[in-house]
C-alpha positions as semicolon CSV with decimal commas, in nm:
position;residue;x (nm);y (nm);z (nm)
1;X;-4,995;-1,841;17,031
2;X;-5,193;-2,038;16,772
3;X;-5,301;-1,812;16,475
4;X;-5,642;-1,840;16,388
5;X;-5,670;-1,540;16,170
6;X;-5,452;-1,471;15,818
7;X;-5,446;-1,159;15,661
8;X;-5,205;-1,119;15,342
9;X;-5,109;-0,829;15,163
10;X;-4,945;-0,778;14,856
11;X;-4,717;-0,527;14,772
12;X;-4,733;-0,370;14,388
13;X;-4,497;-0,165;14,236
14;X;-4,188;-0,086;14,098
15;X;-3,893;-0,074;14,404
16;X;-4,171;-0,143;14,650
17;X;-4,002;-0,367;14,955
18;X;-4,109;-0,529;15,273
19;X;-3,957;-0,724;15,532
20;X;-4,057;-0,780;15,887
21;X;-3,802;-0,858;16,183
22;X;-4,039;-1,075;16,433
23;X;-3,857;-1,065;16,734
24;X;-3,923;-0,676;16,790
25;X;-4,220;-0,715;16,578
26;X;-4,154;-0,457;16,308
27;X;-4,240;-0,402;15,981
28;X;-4,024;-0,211;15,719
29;X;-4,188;-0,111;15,423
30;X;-4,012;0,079;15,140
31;X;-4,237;0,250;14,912
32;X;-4,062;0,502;14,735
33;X;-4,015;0,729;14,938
34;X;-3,661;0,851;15,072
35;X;-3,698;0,647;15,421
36;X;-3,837;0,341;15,486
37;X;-4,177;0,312;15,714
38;X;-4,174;0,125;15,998
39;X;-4,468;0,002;16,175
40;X;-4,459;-0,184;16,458
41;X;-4,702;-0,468;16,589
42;X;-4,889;-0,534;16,887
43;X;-4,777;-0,828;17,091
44;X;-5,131;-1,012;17,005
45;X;-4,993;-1,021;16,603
46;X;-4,745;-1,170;16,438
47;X;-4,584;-1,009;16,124
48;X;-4,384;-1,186;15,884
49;X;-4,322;-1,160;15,485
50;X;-4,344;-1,439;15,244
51;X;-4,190;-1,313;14,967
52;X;-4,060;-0,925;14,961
53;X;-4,377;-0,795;14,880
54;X;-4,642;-1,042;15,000
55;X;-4,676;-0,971;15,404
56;X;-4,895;-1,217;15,635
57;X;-5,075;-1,054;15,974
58;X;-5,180;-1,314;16,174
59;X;-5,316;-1,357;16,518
60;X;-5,629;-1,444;16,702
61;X;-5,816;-1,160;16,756
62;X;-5,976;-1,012;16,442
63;X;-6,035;-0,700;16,514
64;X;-5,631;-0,611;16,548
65;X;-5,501;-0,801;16,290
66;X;-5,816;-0,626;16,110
67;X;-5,695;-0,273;16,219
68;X;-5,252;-0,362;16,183
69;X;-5,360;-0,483;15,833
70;X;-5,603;-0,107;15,714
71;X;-5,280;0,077;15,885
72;X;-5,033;-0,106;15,664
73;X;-5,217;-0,069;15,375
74;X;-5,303;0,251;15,428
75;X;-4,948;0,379;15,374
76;X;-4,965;0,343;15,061
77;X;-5,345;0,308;14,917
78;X;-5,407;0,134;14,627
79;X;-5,441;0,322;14,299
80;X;-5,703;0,154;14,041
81;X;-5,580;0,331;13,707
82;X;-5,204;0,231;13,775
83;X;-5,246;-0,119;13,987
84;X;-4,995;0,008;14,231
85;X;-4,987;-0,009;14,587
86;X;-5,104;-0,213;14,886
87;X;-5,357;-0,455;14,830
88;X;-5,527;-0,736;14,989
89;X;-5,469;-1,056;14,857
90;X;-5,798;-1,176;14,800
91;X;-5,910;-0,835;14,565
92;X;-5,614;-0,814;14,391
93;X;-5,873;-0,838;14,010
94;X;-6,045;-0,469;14,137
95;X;-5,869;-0,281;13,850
96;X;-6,022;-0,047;13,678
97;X;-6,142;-0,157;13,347
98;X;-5,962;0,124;13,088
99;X;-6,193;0,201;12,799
100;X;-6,025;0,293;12,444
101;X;-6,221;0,626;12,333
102;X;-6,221;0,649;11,977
């Protein structure tokens, strides 16, 4: 399969984890919670982690790697007061600008 499509995602937070095991094509995620969430791919993606908490979807059709990469981010959405969360690589500057009120 040659990957034609890269979607990253990064991973903020304190304790926040991923790792992928690409043979099964899973994804582990541990986001504070007391279990970790597993997701598992579609054989047209591949799933890996660059670091523990930068994950690449890849693949050749958009629209799935599109649609694996909402439903792994959508476990845990990203907050703009905090900064925490899952996050696209590409947005990672849309925090919210705090304003001192005096």
């Amino acid at each position: 399969m040659e990957a034609k499509l890269f979607r990253f995602l990064k991973i903020v937070g304190v304790g926040f984890k991923a790792r992928a095991e690409s043979e099964v094509r899973l994804l582990y995620l541990k986001l504070g919670c007391s279990h970790e969430v597993e997701l598992v791919a579609s054989p047209v993606i591949r799933v890996f982690c660059l670091k523990n908490n930068v994950v690449c979807c890849t693949g050749i059709d958009k629209d799935m790697v599109h649609q694996f990469a909402a439903a792994v981010r959508s476990c845990k959405p990203p907050e703009v007061n905090q900064g925490k969360g899952i996050m696209y690589k590409i947005c990672l500057n849309d925090q919210k600008d705090i304003q001192d009120i005096h």
